[in-house]
C-alpha positions as CSV (number, residue, x, y, z in Angstrom):
1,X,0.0,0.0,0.0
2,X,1.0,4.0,-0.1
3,X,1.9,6.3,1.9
4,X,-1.6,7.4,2.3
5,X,-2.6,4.1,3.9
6,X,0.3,3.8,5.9
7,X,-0.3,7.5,7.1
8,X,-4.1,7.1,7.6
9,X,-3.2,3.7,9.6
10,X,-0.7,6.0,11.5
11,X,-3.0,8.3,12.9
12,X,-5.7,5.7,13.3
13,X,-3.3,3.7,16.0
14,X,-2.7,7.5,17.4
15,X,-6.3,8.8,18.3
16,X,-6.9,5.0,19.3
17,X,-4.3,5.2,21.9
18,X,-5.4,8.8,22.8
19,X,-8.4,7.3,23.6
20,X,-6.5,4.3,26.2
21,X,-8.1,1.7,23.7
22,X,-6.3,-1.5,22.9
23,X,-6.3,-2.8,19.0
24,X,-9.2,-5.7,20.3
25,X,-11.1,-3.2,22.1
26,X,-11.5,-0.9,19.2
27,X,-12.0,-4.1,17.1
28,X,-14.2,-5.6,19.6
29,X,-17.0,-2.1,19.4
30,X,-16.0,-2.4,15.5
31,X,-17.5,-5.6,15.5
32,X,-14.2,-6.4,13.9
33,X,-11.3,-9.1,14.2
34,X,-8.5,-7.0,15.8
35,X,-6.3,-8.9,13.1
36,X,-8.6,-6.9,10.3
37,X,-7.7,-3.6,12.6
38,X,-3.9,-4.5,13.2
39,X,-3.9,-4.2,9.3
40,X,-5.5,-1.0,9.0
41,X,-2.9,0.6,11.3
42,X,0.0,-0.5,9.7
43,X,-1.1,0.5,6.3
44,X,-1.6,-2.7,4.3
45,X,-5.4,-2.4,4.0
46,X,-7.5,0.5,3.3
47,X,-10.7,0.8,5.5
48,X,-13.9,1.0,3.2
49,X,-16.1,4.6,3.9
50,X,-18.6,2.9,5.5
51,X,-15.6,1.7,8.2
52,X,-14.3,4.8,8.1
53,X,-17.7,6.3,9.8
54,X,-17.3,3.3,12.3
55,X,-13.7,4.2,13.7
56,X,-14.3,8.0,13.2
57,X,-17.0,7.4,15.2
58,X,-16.2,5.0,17.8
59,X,-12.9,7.1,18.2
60,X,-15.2,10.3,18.9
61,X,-13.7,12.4,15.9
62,X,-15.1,13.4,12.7
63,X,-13.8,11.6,9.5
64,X,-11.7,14.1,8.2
65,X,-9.8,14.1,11.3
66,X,-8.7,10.6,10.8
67,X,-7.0,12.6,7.7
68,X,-5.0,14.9,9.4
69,X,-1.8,13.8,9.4
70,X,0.4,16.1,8.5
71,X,2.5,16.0,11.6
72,X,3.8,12.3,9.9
73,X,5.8,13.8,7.3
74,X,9.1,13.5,6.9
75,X,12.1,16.1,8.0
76,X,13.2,17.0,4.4
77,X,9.5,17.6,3.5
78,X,8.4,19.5,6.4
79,X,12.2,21.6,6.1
80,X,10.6,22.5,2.5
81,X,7.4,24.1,3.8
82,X,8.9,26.1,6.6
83,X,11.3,27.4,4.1
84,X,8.6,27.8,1.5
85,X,6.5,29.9,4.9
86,X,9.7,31.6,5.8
87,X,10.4,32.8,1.7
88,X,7.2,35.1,2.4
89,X,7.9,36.5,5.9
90,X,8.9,39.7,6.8
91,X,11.8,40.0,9.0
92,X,10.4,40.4,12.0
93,X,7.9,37.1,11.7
94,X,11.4,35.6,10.6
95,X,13.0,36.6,13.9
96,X,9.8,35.6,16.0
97,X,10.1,32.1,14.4
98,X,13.8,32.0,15.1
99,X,13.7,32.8,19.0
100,X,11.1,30.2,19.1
101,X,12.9,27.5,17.9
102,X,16.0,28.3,19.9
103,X,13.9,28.5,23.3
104,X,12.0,25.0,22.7
């Protein structure tokens, strides 16, 4: 599968353990085999919409939350957009965003 899937299976696994749920106990009010889930969250198998609903539900979030994963991307990528951010700044946003990184 792609990188969507694996993403998407990434931040499936991460609002199910913000939610202190085990793999069988999300499978279990999915009325799923956890082995079915365990596949999801590693990104070999796409959930249909209609599961999609089911975990966005039973994980308290609205669908297109199960889609934001942008915090997954990798270093080089997410290097490119703050530079792309930083290309437009004005110096003293540039600045603000510099002592904010050198105080974290």
């Amino acid at each position: 599968m792609g990188e969507i899937s694996r993403k998407l299976g990434l931040r499936i696994k991460e609002l199910r353990e913000k939610q202190n749920l085990t793999q069988l106990k999300l499978a279990e009010i999915l009325n799923r085999e956890a082995s079915n889930l365990s596949k999801i969250e590693r990104g070999v198998q796409i959930p249909k919409e209609e599961s999609l609903e089911k975990i966005s539900n039973a994980l308290g979030v609205e669908i297109k939350e199960l889609f934001n994963y942008e915090h997954f991307t990798d270093k080089e990528s997410l290097i490119t957009k703050i530079d792309k951010i930083l290309e437009v700044a004005d110096t003293k946003t540039v600045q603000k965003y510099y002592q904010l990184l050198i105080n974290l």
